[in-house]
C-alpha positions in Angstrom: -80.1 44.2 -41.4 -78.9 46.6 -38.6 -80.3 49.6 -40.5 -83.0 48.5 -40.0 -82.7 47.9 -36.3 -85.6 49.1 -34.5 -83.7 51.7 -32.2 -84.3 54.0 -35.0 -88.0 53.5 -35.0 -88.4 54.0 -31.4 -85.5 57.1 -31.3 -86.0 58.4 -35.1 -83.1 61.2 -35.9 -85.2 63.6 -36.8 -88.9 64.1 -35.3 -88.1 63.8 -31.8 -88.4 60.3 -29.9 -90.7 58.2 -28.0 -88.6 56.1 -25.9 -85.4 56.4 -24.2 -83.1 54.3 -25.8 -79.3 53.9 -25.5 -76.7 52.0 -27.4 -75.1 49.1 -25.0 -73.1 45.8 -25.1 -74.9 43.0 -23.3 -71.6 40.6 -22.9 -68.4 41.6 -24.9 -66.8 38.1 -24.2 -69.9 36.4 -25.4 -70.2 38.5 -28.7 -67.5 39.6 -29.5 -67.7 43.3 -29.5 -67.2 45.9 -27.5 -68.8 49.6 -26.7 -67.2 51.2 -29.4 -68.1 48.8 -32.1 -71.8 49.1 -31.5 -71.4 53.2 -31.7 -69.6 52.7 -34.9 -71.9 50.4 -36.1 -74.7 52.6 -35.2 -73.2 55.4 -36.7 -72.8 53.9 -40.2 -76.2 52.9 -39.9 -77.0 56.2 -39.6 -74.4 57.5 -42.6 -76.3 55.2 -45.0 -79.3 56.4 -44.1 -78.2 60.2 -45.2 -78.0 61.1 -41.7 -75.0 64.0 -41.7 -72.2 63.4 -39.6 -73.2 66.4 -37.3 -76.8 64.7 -36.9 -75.9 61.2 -36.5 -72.7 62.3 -33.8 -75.2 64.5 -31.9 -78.5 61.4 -31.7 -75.5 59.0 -30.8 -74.8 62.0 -27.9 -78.1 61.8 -26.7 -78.3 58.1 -26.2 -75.3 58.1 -24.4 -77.3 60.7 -22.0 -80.3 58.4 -21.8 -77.9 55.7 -21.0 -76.4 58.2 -17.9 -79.7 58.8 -17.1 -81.4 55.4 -17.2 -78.6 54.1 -14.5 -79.7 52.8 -11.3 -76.7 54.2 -9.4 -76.3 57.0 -7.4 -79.3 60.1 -7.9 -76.2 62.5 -8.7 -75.4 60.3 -12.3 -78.5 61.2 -13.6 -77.9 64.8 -13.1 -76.9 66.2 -16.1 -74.5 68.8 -14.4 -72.4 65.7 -13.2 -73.2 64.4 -17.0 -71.3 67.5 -18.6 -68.3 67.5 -16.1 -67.6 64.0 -16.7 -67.2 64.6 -20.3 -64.9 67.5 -19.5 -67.3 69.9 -20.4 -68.2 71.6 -17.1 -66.6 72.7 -14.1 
């Protein structure tokens, strides 16, 4: 079952990580989802796991940063700085 996915044994919620991991769609058209529907369906994987909305919002955060930061783009979208601003947090 998804809870039981094994992004949460190699990025547990709570007793820090051991591998980068981030939550992606590999081909929407193909499967039939979309980038929000995997975050959802991460989240509630998390839920029924007694992970409190605060925790499971924040880990869900951070793999969205290791997805920024695991680009091979440009050096400056790996810079957290340029992370924060485009999520309106930084000037």
């Amino acid at each position: 079952s998804f809870t039981e996915h094994p992004i949460f044994a190699l990025q547990p919620v709570h007793g820090g990580g051991r591998v980068a991991v981030s939550v992606n769609t590999d081909d929407p058209l193909v499967f039939a989802t979309s980038l929000a529907e995997e975050h959802a369906c991460v989240y509630a994987a998390l839920r029924s796991h007694g992970v409190g909305t605060r925790a499971a919002l924040s880990w869900l955060a951070e793999r969205r940063r290791d997805g920024y930061r695991s680009r091979f783009t440009v050096d400056e979208s790996s810079d957290d700085r340029w992370l924060e601003r485009l999520a309106g947090r930084g000037g």
